[in-house]
C-alpha positions in Angstrom: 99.6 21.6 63.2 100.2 23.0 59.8 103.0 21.1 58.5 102.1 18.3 56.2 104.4 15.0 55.1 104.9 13.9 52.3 106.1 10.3 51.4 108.3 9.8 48.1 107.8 5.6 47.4 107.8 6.1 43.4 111.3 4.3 42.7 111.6 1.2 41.1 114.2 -0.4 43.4 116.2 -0.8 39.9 119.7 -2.2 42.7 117.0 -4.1 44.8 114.9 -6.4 42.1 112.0 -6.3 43.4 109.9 -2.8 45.0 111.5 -1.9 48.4 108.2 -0.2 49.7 106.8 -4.0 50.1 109.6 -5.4 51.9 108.8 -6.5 55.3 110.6 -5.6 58.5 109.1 -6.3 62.0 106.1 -7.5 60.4 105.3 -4.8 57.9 106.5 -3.6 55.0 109.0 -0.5 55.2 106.3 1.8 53.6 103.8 1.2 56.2 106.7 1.7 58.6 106.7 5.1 57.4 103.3 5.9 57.1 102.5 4.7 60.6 105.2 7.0 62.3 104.4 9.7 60.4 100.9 9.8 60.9 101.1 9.7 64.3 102.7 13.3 64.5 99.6 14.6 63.7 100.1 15.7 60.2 97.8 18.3 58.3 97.8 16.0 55.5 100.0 12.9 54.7 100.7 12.7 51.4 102.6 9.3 49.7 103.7 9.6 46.2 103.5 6.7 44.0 105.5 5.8 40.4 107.0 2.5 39.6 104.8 -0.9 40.7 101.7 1.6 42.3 98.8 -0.4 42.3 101.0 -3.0 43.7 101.7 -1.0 46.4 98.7 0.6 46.3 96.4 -2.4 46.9 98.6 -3.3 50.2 98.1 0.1 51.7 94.9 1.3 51.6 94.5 4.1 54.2 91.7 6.7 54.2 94.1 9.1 56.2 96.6 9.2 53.2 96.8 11.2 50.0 97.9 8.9 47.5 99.5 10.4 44.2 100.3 8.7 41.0 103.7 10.2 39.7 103.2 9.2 36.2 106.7 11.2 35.6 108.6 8.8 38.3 111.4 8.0 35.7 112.8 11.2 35.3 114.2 11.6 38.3 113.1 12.5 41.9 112.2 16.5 41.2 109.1 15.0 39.6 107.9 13.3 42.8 108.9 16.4 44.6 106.6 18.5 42.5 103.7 15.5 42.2 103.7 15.7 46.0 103.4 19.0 47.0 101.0 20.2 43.8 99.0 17.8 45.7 99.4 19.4 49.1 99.1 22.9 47.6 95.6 22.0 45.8 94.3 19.6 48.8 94.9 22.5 51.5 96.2 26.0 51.9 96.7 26.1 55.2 99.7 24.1 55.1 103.2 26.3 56.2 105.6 23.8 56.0 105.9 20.4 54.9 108.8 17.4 55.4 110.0 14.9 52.7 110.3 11.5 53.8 111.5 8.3 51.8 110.4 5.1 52.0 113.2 3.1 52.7 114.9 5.1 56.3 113.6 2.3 58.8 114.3 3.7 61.9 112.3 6.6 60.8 110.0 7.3 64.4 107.0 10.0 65.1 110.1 11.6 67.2 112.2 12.2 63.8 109.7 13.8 62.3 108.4 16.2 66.1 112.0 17.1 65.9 112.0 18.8 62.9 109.0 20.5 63.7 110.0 22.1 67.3 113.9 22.9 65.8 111.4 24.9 62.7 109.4 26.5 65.1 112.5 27.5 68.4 115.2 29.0 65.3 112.5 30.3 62.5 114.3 29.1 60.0 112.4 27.6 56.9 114.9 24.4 56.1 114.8 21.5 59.3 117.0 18.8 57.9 117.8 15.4 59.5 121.8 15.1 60.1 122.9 11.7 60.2 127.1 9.6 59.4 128.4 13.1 58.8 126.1 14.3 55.9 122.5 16.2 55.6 119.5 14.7 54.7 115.8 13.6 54.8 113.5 13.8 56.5 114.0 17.6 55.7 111.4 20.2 56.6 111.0 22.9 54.5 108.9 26.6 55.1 106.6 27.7 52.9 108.7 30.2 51.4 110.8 27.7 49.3 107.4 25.8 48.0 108.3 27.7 44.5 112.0 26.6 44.5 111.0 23.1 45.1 108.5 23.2 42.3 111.0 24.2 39.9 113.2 21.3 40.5 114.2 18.8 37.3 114.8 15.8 36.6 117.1 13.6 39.1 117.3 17.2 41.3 116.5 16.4 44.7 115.8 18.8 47.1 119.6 19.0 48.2 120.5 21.6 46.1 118.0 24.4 47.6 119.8 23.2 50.9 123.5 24.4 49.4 122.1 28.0 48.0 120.7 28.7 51.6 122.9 27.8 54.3 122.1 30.5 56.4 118.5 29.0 56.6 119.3 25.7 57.4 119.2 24.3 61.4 119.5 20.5 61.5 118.4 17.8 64.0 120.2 14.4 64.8 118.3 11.1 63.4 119.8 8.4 65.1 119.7 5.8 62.3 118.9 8.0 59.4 121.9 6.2 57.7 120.4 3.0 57.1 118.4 2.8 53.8 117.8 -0.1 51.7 119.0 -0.2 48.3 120.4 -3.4 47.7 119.7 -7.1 48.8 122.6 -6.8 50.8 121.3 -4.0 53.1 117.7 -5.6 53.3 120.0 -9.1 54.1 122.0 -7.1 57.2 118.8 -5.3 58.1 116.5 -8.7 58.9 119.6 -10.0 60.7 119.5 -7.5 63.5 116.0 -8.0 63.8 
């Protein structure tokens, strides 16, 4: 396989209090929800990029299969994390072709979410997988290596969005049952533990 993942978990949970990636669901926190499902596609190389609260985090996830980075830069925005993560993945090993951005906090993220971006990449050809979900686009998003340069020029609160709107004729998309349901406030965390 020569798609890596990587993991953006630098926020600071600013509408939550308190950091998201160690909140626990099902009996581990919604970081290690992701990790775990992502690493058992396989990856190249799974890469999880830190910011806000990281030796916090860090200390609770210790995992010799995963490329931490430090995003020192995590306040200005998510382009930094973006670039953190895949300089990273570019240095650590060349042989990647495509990689997927993941968050932290989609909980019904499974190994199949992230398989199905990877076989819709490789049937179509096209070099931008994303994850369709309540009527909009979104991540988990794969992306070919052909737009590592675009993604590297991205500032500030720029997420990777934008490169999806100046190449529609490049994007294919997949169906993530779920994908709607991320945590930013008390509230959602609140209805989330009461489906359980």
């Amino acid at each position: 396989m020569d798609t890596t993942i990587i993991i953006l978990a630098a926020g600071n949970s600013s509408r939550m209090g308190t950091p998201k990636q160690l909140l626990n669901y099902k009996g581990k926190t919604l970081l290690q929800t992701v990790i775990d499902e992502a690493l058992k596609t396989n990856p190249l190389l799974l890469t999880v990029v830190l910011g806000a609260n990281a030796e916090e985090i860090l200390a609770k996830h210790q995992n010799n299969q995963v490329n931490f980075v430090i995003n020192k830069d995590w306040e200005s925005g998510m382009a930094s994390g973006i670039f953190a993560g895949l300089s990273s993945v570019i240095e650590k090993n060349d042989k990647t072709e495509s990689i997927i951005i993941a968050v932290a906090d989609q909980v019904f993220i499974k190994m199949s979410t992230f398989n199905n971006l990877i076989e819709k990449h490789q049937e179509t050809g096209k070099n931008i997988i994303a994850s369709a979900y309540a009527g909009t686009i979104g991540t988990p998003v794969l992306f070919g290596k052909h737009y590592f340069d675009a993604l590297l020029a991205l500032k500030g609160t720029e997420g990777a969005k934008n490169i999806l709107k100046q190449h529609p004729q490049d994007v294919e998309t997949v169906v993530f049952e779920g994908g709607e349901f991320d945590i930013d406030t008390e509230t959602d965390y609140n209805n989330l533990i009461s489906q359980e």
